[in-house]
N, C-alpha and C positions, 0 to 999 in steps of 0.2 A: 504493500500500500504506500509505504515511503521509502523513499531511499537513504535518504539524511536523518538518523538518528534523532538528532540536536533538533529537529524540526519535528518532532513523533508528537502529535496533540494525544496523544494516550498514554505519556508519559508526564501527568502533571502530577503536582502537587497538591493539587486543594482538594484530590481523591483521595492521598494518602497512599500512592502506590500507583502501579502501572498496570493498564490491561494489553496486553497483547492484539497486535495491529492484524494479527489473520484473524484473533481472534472477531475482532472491531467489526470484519469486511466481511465475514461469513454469517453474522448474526443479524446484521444491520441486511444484507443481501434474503436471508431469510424471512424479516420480517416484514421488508418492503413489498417482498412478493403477494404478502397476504391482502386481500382488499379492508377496506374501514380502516379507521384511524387505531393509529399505535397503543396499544396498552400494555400496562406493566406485565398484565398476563402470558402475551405473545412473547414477548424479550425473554421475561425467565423463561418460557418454554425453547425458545430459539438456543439459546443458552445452555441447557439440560441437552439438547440434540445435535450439541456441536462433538460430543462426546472429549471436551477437556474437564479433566478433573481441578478445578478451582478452588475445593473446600467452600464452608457458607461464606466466611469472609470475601473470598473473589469471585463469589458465584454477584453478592451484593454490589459490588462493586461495577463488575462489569454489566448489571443492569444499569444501575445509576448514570453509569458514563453512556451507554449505547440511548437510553429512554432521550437525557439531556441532548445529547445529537438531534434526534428525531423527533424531538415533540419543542426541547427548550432552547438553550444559549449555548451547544454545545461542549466545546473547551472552556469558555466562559463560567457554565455554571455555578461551579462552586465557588468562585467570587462573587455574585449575586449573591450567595446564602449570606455571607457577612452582614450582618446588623446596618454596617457601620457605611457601609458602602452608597453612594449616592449615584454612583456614575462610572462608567467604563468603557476606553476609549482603544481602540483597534486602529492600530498606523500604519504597519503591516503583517504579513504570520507572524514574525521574529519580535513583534513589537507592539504588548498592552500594556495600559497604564487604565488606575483605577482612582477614586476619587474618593476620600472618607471626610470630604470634611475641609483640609485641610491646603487644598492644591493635589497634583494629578502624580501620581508616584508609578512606578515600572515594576512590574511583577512579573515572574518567572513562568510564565502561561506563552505556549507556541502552537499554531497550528501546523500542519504537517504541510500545507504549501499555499499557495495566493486560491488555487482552484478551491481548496474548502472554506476558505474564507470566505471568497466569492458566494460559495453555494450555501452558508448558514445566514452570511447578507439578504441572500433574494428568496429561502425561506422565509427570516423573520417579517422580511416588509411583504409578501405573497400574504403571511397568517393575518394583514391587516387589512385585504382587500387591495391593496395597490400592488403596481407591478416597476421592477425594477430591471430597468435590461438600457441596450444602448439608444431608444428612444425616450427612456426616462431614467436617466442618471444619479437623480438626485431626490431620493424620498424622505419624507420626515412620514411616521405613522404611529398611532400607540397600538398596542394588541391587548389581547386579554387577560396577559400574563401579568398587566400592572408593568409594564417596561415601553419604554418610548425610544422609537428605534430611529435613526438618522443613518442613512449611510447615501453614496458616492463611487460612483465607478472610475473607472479608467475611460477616457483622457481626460475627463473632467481633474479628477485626480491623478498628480504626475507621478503619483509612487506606486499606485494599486489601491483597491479596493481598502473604503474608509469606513470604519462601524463605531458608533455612537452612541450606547445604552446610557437612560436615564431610567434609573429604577423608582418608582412611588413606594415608597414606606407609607406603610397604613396608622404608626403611631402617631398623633397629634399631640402636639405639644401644647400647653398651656402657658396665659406670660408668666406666672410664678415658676413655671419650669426655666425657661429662659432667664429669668433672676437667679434662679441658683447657679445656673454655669454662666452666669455670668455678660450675657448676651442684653441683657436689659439693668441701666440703674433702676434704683427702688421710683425715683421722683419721674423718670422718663415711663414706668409700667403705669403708674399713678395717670398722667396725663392720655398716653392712649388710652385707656380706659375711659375717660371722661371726654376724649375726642368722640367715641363709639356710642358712650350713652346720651351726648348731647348731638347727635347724627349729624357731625360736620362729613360732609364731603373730600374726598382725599387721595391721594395717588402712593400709595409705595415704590420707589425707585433705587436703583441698583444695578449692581455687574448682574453677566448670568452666574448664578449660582451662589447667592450673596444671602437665599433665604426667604427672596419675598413671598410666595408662596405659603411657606411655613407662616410666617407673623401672618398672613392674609387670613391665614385658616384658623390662627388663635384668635383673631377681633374679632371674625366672625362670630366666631364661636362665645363672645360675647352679649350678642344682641340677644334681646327680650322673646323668651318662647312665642307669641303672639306672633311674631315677624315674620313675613314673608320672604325668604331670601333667594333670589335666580341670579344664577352663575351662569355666564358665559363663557367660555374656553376653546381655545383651538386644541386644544387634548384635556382633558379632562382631569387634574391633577386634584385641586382643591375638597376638603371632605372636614371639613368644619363641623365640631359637635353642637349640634341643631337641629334641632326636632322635625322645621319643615322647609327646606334646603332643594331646589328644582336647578337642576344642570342642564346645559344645552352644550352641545360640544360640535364646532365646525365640520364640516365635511368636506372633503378636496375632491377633486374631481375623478371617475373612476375613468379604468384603461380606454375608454371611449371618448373621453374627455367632457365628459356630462355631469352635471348632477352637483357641482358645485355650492356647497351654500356658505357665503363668508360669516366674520362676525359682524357688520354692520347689520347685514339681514338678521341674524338672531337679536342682534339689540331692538330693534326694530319691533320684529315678533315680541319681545322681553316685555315692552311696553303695554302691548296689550294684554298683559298677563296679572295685571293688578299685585306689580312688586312691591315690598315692604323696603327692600336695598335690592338695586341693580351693580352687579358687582361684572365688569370684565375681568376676567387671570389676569391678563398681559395687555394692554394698546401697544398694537406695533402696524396699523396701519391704518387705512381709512374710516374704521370705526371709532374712530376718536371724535368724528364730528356727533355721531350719534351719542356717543356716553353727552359728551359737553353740552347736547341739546337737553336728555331725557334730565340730565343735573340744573339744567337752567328752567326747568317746568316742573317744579316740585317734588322729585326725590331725591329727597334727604338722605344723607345714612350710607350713600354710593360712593364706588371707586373701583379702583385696580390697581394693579402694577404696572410699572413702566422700564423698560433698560433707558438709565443714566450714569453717567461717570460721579456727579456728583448732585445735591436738593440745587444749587443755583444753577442747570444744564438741563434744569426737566423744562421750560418753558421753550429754548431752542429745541429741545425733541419734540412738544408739542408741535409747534411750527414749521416743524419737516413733516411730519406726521399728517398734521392738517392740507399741508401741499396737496398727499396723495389722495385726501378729499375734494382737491381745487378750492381750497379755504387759504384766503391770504393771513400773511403774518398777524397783521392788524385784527383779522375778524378773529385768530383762534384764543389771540390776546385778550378781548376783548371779552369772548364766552368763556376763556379762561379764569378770568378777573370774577366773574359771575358765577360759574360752576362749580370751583375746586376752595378749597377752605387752607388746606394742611397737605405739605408734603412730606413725607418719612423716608428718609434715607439710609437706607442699611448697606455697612463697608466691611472686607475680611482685616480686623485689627490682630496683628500678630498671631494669625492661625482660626482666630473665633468670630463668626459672625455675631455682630455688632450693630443695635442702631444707634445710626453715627450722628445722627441730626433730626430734628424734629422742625421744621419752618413753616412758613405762611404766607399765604398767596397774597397778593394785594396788585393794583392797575398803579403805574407810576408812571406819569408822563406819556399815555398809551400803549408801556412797553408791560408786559406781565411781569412781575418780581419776586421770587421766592426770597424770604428774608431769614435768614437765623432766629429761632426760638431760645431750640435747645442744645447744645453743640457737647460731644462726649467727648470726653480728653483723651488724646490716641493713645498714651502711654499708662492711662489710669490700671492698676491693679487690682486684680479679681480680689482680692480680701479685704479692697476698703470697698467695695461694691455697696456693700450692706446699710451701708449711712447716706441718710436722705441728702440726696443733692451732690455727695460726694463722687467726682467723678464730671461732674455735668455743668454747663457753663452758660446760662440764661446771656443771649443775642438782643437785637437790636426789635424781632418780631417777638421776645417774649410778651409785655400789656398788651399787643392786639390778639396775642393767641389766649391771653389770660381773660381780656374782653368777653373774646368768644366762646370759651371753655366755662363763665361768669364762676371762674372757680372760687369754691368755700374756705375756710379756715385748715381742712387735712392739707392742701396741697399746697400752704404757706408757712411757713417763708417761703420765697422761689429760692431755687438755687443760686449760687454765686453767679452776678451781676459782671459782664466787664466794661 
């Protein structure tokens, strides 16, 4: 099956051992024969009738590895089992890298050549309805494994086939979880909290993979059981603890090239739905005109996330964004000024996601302005965490955010003033 040793995807680690590559090709050969979908069933029998004696330990084994082939993430798999894992990136057979958190590290995981790589790529986006071949090079899809798949062919890509796993962990986190590792000071968990029950309107912005997602699903998971909340998403990440929670998740167009429905259209629809919070995952395109309308007509309590480098860069993303609406700078400013209340910016502070800023929208001069509220000190240290305000550096927009927030006596003193 291989010729190169050093390249054997049946000789990984995160098995715990190795299965044998005739063994691999005569099991897999056997079970492909059968019609209906793979079951554990078929493999241990394939297995039993190769007549290699295994013992229990590699009879287990060598299902595990053969089933992850044929149904999962292949060589992959057993980095997905990791808790901790968020992401894992495929550059070539000789070269994975995985993500726990922290930035993207290289793990000792090889497929046996570019052809299997190739062919576990155009399984997993096949399992999502889409099709990936040299008429369509470049798929993003989720499946129903809870994994969101990205990949990239050749010549698009000049090194060989590119794979992309973003795994959805189903724990959600709460913001006192977040205060304990340290991800939230005590006066910045205080404030969101009271941005949420006072239903300002707002944007979480950030790098990919900064979190926003995460925080999106714990404010949510804030609001009043009475509330209606509809999610909009180009994949369907978000699972906020709340009781009566309505998701809509984009649709791309299938191998005919039909059937497309973007997010504008679901906001759209969303409207008609008598929402309590209209929530999009992500603005990253022309649906942005519609959130900043359905926000300028009465629902409160609404937002999303947005990729930004930094809270004063979300207003130029606005403006690109609105472009691909045909909205000039002036008008998204404008319904900006009007729609959005607070922006929250979450940054990776020496390894830990962080929110790094807390601001506020306001019209200056016809130009939209995010102002500094709440600003985290880069270098603050996880054990004075715990002391109110320590850590945290009250801006130039703390009184209008405090205006707005008409905060009580818990959430004074403000934090230090500069």
């Amino acid at each position: 099956m291989t010729t190169d040793p050093q390249l054997d995807s049946t000789s990984l680690g995160p098995w715990g051992g190795s299965v044998d590559a005739q063994l691999l090709d005569t099991v897999r050969r056997s079970v492909l024969a059968q019609a209906g979908p793979v079951t554990e069933l078929q493999v241990a029998a394939a297995v039993r009738e190769s007549g290699r004696l295994l013992g229990a330990s590699g009879s287990l084994m060598a299902m595990e590895r053969i089933t992850a082939e044929l149904n999962g993430l292949g060589p992959l798999q057993g980095l997905a089992k990791d808790p901790e894992v968020t992401d894992i990136f495929v550059n070539a057979p000789d070269s994975v890298w995985l993500d726990r958190g922290s930035g993207p590290e290289r793990v000792d995981v090889r497929f046996s050549s570019e052809g299997d790589l190739r062919a576990l790529a155009v399984r997993l986006v096949a399992s999502g309805g889409r099709r990936l071949d040299e008429s369509s090079p470049c798929v993003d899809v989720r499946i129903a494994a809870g994994y969101r798949i990205h990949a990239v062919l050749p010549p698009i890509s000049a090194a060989g086939t590119l794979l992309s796993i973003r795994i959805k962990r189903r724990t959600v986190l709460t913001l006192q979880d977040m205060e304990n590792d340290g991800s939230l000071e005590p006066v910045v968990s205080q404030v969101l909290k009271s941005i949420m029950s006072h239903r300002l309107n707002f944007l979480i912005s950030g790098a990919t993979g900064a979190g926003k997602t995460t925080l999106l699903s714990a404010l949510l998971g804030l609001c009043p059981v009475r509330e209606r909340i509809v999610l909009i998403e180009d994949a369907a990440e978000l699972e906020p603890e709340h009781p009566h929670v309505v998701t809509m998740e984009a649709r791309h167009e299938n191998a005919e090239g039909a059937g497309a429905v973007d997010l504008a259209e679901l906001v759209r629809q969303a409207l008609r739905m008598n929402p309590g919070r209209l929530i999009v995952g992500e603005c990253r395109g022309r649906e942005v005109r519609e959130l900043l309308m359905a926000l300028n007509t009465g629902h409160s309590g609404g937002g999303g996330t947005i990729h930004a480098n930094s809270a004063r860069d979300v207003p130029a993303r606005l403006a690109a964004l609105g472009a691909l609406a045909s909205m000039s700078p002036e008008t998204v400013f404008l319904q900006g000024a009007s729609a959005l209340d607070v922006v929250i910016h979450l940054a990776q502070v020496q390894g830990r996601r962080v929110v790094a800023e807390i601001a506020v929208v306001e019209l200056d001069h016809g130009r939209l302005e995010v102002v500094p509220a709440l600003t985290r000190h880069a270098t603050q240290p996880k054990e004075h965490s715990s002391s109110r305000g320590a850590g945290v550096t009250a801006g130039q927009g703390w009184p209008l955010l405090a205006q707005r927030l008409q905060l009580d006596e818990q959430l004074t003193p403000p934090p230090e003033t500069t």
